[in-house]
Biopython code that builds the backbone (N, CA, C, O; Angstrom):
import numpy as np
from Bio.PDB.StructureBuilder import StructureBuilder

atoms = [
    (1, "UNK", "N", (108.537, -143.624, 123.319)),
    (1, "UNK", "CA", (108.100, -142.784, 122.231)),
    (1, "UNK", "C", (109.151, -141.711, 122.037)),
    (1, "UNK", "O", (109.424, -140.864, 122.887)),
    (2, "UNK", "N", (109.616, -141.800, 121.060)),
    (2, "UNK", "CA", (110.350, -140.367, 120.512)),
    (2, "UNK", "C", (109.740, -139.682, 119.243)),
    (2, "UNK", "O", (109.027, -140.305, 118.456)),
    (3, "UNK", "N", (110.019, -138.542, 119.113)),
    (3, "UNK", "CA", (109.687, -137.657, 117.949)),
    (3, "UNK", "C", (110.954, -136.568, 117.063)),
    (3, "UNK", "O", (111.881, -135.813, 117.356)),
    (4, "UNK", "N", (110.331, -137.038, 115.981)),
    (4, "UNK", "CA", (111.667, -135.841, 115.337)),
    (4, "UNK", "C", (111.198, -135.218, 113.943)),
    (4, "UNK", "O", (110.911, -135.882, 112.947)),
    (5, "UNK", "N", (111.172, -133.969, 114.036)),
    (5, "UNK", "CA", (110.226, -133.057, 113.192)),
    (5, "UNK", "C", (109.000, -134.060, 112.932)),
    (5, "UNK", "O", (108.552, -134.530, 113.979)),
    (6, "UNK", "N", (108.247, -134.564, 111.543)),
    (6, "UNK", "CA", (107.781, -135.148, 111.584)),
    (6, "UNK", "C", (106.846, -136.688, 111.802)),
    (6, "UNK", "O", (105.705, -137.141, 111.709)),
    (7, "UNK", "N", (108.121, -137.035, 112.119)),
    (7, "UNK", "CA", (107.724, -138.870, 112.655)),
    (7, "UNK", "C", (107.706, -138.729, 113.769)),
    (7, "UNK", "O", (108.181, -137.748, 114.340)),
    (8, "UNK", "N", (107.117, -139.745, 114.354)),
    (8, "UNK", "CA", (107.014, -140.098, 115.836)),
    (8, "UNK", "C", (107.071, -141.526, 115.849)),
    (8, "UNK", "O", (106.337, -142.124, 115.062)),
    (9, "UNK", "N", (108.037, -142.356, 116.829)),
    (9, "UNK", "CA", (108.398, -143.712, 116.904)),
    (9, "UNK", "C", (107.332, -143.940, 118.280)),
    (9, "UNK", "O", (107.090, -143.346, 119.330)),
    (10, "UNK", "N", (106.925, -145.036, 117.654)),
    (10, "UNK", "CA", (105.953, -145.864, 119.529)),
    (10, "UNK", "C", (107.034, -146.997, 119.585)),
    (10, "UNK", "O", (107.122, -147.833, 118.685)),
    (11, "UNK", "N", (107.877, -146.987, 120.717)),
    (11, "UNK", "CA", (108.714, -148.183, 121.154)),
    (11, "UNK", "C", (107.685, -148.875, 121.934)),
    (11, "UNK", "O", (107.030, -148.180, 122.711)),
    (12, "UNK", "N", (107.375, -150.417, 121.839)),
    (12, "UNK", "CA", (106.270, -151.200, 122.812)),
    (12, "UNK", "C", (107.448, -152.158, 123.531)),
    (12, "UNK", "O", (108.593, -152.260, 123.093)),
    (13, "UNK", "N", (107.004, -152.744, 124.558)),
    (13, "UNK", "CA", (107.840, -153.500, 125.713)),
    (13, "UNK", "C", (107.125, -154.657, 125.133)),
    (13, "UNK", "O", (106.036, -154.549, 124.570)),
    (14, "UNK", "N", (107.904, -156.005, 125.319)),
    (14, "UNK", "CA", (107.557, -157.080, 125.610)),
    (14, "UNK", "C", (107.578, -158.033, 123.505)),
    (14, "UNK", "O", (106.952, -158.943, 122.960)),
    (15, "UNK", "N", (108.615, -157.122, 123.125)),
    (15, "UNK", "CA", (108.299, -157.870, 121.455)),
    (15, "UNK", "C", (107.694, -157.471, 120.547)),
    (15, "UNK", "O", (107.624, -157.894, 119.393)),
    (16, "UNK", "N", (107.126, -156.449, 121.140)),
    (16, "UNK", "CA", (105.808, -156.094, 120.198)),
    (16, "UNK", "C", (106.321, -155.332, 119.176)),
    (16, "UNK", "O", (107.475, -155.023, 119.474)),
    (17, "UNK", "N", (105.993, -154.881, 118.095)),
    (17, "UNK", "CA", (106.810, -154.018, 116.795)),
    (17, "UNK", "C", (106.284, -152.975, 117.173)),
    (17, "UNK", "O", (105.146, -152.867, 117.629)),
    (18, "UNK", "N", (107.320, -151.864, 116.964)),
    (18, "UNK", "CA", (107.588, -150.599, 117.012)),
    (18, "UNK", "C", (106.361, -149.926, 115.978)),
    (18, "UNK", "O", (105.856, -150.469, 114.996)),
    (19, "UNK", "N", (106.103, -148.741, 116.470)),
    (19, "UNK", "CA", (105.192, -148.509, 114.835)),
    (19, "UNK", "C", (106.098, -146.601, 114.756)),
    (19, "UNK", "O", (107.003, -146.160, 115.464)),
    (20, "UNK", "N", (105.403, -145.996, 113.706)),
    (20, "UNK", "CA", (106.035, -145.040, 112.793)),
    (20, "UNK", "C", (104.955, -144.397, 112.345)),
    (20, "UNK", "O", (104.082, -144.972, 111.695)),
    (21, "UNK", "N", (104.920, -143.250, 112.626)),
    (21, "UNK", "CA", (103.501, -141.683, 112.293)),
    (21, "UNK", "C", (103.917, -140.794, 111.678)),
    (21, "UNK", "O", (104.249, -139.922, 112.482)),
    (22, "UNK", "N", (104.130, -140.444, 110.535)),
    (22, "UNK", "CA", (104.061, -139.231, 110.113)),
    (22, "UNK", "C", (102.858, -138.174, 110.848)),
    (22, "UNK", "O", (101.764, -137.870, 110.371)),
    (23, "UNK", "N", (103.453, -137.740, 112.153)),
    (23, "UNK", "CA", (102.096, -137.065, 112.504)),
    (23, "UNK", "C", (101.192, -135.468, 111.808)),
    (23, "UNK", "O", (100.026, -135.080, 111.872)),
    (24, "UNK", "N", (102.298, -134.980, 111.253)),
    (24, "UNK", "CA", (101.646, -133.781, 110.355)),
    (24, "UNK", "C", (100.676, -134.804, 109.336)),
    (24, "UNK", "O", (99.489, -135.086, 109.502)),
    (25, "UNK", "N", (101.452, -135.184, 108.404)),
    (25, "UNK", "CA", (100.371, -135.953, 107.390)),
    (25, "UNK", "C", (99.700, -136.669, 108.137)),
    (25, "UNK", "O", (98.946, -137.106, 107.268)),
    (26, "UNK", "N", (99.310, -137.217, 109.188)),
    (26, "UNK", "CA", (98.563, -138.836, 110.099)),
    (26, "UNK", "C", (98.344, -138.228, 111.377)),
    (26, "UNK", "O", (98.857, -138.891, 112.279)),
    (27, "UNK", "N", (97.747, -137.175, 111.768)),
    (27, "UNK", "CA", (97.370, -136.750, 112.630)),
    (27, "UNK", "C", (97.054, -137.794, 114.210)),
    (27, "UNK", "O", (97.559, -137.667, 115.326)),
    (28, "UNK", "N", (96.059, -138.766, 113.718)),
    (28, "UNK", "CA", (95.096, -139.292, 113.858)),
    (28, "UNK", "C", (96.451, -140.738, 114.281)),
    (28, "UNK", "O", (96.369, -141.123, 115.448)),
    (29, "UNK", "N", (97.189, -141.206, 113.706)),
    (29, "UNK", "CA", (98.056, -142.017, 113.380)),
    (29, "UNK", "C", (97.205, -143.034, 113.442)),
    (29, "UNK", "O", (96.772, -143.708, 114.377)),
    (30, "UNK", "N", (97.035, -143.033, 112.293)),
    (30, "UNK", "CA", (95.854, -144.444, 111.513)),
    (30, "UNK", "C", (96.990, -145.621, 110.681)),
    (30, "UNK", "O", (96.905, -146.849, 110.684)),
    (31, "UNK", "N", (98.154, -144.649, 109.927)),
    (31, "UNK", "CA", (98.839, -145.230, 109.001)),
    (31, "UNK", "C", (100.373, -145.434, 109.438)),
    (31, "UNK", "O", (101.285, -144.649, 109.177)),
    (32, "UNK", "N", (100.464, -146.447, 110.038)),
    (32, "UNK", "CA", (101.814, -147.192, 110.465)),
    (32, "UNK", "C", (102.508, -147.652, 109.043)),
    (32, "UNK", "O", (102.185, -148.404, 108.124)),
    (33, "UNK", "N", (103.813, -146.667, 109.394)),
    (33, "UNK", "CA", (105.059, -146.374, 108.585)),
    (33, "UNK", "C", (105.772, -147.455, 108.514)),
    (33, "UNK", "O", (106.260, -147.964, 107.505)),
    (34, "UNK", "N", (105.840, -147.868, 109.798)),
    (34, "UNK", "CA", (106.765, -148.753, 110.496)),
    (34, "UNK", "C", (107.430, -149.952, 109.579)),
    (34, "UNK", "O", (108.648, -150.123, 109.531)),
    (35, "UNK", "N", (106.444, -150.793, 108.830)),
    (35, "UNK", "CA", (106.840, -151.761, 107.991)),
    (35, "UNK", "C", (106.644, -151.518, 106.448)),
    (35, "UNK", "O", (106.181, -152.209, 105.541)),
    (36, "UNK", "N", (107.176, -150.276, 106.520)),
    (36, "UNK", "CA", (107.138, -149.427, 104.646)),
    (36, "UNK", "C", (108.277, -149.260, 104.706)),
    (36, "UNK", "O", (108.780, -148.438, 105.472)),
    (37, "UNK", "N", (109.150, -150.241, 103.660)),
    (37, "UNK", "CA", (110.501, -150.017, 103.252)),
    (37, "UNK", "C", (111.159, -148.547, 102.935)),
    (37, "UNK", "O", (112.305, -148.161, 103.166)),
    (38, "UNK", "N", (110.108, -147.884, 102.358)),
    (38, "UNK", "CA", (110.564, -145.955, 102.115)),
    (38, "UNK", "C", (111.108, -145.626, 103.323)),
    (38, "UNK", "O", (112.314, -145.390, 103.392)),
    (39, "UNK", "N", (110.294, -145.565, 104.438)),
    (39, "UNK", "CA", (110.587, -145.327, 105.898)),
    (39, "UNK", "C", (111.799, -146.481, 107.075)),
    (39, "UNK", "O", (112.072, -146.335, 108.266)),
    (40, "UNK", "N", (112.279, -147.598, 106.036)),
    (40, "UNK", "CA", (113.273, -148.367, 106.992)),
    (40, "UNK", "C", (113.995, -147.488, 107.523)),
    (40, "UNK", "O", (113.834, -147.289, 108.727)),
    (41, "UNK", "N", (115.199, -146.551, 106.640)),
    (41, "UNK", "CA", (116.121, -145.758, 107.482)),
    (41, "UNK", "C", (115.811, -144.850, 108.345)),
    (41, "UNK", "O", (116.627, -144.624, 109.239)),
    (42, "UNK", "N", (114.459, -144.040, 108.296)),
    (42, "UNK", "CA", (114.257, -143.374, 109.641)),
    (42, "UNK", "C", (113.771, -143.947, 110.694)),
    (42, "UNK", "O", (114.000, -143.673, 111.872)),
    (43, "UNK", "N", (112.962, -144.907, 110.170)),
    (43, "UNK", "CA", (112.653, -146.098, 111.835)),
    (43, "UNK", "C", (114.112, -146.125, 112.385)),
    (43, "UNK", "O", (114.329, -145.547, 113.450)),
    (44, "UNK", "N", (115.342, -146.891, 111.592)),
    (44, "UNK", "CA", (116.132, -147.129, 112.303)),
    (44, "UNK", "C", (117.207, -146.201, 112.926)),
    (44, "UNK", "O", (117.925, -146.297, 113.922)),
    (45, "UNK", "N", (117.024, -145.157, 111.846)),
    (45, "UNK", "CA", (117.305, -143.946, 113.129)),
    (45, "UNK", "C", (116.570, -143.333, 114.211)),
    (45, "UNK", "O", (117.171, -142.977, 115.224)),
    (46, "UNK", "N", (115.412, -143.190, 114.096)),
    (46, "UNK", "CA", (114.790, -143.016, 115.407)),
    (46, "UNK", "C", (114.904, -143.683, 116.497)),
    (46, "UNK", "O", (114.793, -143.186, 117.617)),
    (47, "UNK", "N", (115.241, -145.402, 116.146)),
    (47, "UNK", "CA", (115.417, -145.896, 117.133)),
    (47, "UNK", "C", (116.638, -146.044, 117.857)),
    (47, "UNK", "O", (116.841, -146.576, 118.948)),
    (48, "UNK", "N", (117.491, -145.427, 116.983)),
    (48, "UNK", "CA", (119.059, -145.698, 117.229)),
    (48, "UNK", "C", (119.087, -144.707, 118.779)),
    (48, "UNK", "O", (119.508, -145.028, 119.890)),
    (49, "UNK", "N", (118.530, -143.560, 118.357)),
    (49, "UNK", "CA", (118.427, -142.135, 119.086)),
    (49, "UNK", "C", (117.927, -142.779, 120.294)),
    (49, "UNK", "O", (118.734, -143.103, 121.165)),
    (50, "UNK", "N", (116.438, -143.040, 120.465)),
    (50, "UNK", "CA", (115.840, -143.492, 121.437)),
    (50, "UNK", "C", (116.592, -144.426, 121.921)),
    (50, "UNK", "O", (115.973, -144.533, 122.980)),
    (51, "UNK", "N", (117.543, -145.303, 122.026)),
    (51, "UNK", "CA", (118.683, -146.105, 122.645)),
    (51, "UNK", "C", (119.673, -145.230, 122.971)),
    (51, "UNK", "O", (120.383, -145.696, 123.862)),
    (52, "UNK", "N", (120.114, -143.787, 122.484)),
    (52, "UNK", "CA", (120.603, -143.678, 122.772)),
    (52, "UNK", "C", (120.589, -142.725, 123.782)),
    (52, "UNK", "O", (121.547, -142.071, 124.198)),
    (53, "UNK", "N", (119.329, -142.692, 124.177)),
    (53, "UNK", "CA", (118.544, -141.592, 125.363)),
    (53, "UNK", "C", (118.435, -142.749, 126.593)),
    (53, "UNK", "O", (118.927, -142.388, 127.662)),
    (54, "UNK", "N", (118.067, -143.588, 126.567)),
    (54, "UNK", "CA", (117.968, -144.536, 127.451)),
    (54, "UNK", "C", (117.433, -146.090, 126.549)),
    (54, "UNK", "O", (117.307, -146.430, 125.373)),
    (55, "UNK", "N", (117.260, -146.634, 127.740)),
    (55, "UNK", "CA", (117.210, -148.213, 127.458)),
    (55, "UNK", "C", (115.592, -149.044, 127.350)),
    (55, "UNK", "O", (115.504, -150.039, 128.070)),
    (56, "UNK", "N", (114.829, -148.829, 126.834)),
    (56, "UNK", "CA", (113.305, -149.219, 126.938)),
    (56, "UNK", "C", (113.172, -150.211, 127.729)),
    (56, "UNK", "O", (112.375, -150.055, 128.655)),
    (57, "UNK", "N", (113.990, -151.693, 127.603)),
    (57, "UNK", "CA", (113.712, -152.962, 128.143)),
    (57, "UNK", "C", (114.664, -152.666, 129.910)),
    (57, "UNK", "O", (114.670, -153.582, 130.731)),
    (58, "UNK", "N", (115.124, -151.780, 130.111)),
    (58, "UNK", "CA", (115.734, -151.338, 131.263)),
    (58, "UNK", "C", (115.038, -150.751, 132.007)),
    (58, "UNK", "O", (115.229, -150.924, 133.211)),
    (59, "UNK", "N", (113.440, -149.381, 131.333)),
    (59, "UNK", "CA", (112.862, -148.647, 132.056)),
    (59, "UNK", "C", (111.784, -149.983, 132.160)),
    (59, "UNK", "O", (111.025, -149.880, 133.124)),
    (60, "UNK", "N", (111.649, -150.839, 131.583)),
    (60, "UNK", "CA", (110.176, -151.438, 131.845)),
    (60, "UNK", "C", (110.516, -152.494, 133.150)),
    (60, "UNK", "O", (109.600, -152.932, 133.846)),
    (61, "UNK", "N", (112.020, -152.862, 133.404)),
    (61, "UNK", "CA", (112.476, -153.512, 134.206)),
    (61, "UNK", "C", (112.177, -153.152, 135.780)),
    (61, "UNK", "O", (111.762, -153.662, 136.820)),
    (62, "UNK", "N", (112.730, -151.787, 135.175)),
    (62, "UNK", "CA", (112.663, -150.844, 136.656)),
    (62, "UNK", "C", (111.091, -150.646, 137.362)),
    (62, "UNK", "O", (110.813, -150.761, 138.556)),
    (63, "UNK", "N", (110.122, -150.296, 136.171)),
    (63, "UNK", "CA", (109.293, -149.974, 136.370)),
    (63, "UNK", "C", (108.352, -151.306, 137.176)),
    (63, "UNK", "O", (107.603, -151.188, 138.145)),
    (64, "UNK", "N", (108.664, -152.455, 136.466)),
    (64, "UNK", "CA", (108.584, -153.371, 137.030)),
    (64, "UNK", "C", (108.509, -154.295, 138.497)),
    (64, "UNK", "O", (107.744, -154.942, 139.212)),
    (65, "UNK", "N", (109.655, -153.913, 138.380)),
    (65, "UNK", "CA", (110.699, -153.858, 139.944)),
    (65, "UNK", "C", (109.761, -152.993, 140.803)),
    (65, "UNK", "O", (109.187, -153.663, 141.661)),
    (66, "UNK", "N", (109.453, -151.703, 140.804)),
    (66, "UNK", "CA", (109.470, -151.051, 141.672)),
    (66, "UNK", "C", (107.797, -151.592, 141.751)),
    (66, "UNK", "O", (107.471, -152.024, 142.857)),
    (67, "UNK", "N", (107.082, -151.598, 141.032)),
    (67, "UNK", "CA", (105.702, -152.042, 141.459)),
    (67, "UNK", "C", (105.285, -153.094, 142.089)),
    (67, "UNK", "O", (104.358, -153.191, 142.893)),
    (68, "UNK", "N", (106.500, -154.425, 141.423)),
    (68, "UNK", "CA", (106.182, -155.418, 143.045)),
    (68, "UNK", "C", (106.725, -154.587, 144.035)),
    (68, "UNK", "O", (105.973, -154.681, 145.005)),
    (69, "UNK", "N", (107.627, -153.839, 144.280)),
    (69, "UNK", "CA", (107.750, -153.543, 145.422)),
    (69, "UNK", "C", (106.805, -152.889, 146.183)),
    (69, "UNK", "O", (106.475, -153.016, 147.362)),
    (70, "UNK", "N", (106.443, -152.189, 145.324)),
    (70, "UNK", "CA", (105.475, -151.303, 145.768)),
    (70, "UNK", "C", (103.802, -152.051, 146.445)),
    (70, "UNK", "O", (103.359, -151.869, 147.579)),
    (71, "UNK", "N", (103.161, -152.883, 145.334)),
    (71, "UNK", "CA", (102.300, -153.707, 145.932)),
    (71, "UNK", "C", (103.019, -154.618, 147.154)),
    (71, "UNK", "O", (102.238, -154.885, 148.067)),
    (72, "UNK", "N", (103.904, -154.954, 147.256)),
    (72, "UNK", "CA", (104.463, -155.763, 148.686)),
    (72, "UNK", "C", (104.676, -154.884, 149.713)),
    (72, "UNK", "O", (105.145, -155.356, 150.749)),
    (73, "UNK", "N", (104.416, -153.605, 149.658)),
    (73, "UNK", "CA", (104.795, -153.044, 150.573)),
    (73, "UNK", "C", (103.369, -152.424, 151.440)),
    (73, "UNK", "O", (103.334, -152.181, 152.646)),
    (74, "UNK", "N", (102.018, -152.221, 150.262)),
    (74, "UNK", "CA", (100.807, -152.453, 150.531)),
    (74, "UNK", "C", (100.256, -153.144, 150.552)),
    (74, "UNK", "O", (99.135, -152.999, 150.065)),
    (75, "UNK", "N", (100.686, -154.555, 151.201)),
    (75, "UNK", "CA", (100.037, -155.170, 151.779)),
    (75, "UNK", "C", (99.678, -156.548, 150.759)),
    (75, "UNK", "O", (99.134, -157.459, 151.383)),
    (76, "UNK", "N", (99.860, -156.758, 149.604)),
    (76, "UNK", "CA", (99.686, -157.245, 148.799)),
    (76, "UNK", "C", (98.640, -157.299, 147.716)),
    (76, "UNK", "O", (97.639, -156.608, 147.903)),
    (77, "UNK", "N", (98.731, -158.150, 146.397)),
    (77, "UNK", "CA", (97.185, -157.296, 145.263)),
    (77, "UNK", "C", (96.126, -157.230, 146.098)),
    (77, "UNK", "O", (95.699, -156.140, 146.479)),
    (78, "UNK", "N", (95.571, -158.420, 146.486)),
    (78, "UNK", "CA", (94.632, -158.752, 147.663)),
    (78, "UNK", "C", (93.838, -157.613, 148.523)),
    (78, "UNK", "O", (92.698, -157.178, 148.686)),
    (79, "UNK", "N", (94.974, -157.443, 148.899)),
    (79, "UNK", "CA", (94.438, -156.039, 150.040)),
    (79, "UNK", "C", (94.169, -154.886, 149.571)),
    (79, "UNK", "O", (93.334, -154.106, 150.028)),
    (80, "UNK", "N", (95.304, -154.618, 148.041)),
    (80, "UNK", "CA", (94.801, -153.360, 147.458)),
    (80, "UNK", "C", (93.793, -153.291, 146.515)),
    (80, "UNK", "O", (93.555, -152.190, 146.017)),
    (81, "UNK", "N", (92.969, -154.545, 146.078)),
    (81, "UNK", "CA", (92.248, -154.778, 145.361)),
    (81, "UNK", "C", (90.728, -154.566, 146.520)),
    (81, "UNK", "O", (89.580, -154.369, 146.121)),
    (82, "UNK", "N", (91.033, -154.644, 147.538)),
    (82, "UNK", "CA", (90.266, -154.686, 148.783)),
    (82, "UNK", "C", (89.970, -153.167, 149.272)),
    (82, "UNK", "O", (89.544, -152.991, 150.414)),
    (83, "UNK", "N", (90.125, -152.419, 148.677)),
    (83, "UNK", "CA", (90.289, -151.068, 149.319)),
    (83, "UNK", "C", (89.399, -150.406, 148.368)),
    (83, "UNK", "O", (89.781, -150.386, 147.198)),
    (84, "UNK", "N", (87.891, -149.672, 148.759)),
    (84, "UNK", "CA", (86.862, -148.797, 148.192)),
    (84, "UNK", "C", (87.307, -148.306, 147.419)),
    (84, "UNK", "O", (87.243, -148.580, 146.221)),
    (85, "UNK", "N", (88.092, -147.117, 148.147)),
    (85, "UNK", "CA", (88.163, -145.739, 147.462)),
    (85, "UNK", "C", (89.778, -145.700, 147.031)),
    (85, "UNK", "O", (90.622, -145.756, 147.925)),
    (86, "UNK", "N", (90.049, -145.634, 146.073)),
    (86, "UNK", "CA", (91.967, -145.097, 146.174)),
    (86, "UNK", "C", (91.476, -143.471, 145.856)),
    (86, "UNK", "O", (90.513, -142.836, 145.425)),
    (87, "UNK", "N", (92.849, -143.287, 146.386)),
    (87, "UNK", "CA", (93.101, -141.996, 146.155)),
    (87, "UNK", "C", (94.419, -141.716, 145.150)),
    (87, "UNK", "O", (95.084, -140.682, 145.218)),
    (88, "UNK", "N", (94.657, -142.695, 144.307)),
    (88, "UNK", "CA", (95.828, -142.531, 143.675)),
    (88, "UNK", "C", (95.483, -143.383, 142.167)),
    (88, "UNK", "O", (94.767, -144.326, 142.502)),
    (89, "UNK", "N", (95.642, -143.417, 141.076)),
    (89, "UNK", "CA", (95.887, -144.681, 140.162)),
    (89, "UNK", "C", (95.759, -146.210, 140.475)),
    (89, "UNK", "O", (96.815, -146.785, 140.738)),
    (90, "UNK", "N", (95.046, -146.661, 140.479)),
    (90, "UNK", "CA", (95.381, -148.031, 140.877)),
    (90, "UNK", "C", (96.512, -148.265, 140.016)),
    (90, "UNK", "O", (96.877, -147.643, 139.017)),
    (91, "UNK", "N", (97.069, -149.421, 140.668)),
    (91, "UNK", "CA", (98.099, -150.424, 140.735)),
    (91, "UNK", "C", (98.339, -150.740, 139.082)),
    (91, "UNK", "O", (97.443, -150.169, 138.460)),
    (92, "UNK", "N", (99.279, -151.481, 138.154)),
    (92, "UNK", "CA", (98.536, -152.318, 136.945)),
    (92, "UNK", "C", (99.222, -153.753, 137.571)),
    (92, "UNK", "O", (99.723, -153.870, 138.689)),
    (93, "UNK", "N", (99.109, -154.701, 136.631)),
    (93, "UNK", "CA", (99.317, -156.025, 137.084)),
    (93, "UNK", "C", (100.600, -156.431, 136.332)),
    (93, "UNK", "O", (100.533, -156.837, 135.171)),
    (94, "UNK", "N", (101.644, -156.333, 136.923)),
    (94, "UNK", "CA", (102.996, -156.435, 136.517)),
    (94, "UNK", "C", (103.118, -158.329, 136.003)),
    (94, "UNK", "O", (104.182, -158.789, 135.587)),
]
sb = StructureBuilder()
sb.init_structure("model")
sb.init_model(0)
sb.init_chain("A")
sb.init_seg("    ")
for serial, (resi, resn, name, xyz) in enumerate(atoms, 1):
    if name == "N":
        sb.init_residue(resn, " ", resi, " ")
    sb.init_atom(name, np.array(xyz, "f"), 0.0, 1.0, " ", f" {name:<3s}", serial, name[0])
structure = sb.get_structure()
């Protein structure tokens, strides 16, 4: 997600289309910009920016990565699916 004065970009992982908020006017963000030709050039600058802050399909990699690691290191889903009480977020299913 990036923002700039008024728009706000939702970058999604995995293919999914990007969407586009005018959030002053769309509070609520009911009305996706995203595929309104008026708004092509700031989608594609917003997104240019947001690439050029980091890499989306790189953080979801990582993020990735580190959660099998992380469930392999507790023992596996199994065991943490096995456990009453957490005291933390559960897990999601990578």
């Amino acid at each position: 997600m990036i923002r700039e004065d008024d728009l706000k970009l939702v970058h999604y992982a995995g293919g999914h289309s990007p969407q586009l908020f005018n959030v002053r006017q769309d509070p609520w963000e009911i009305s996706d910009l995203a595929h309104n030709p008026a708004y092509t050039q700031q989608l594609n600058q917003l997104q240019k920016r947001l690439y050029t802050l980091l890499d989306p399909n790189t953080v979801i990699e990582d993020y990735t990565r580190d959660q099998v690691a992380l469930i392999e290191q507790l023992g596996g889903r199994e065991r943490i699916l096995a456990i009453s009480e957490f005291n933390h977020t559960p897990l999601s299913n990578p």
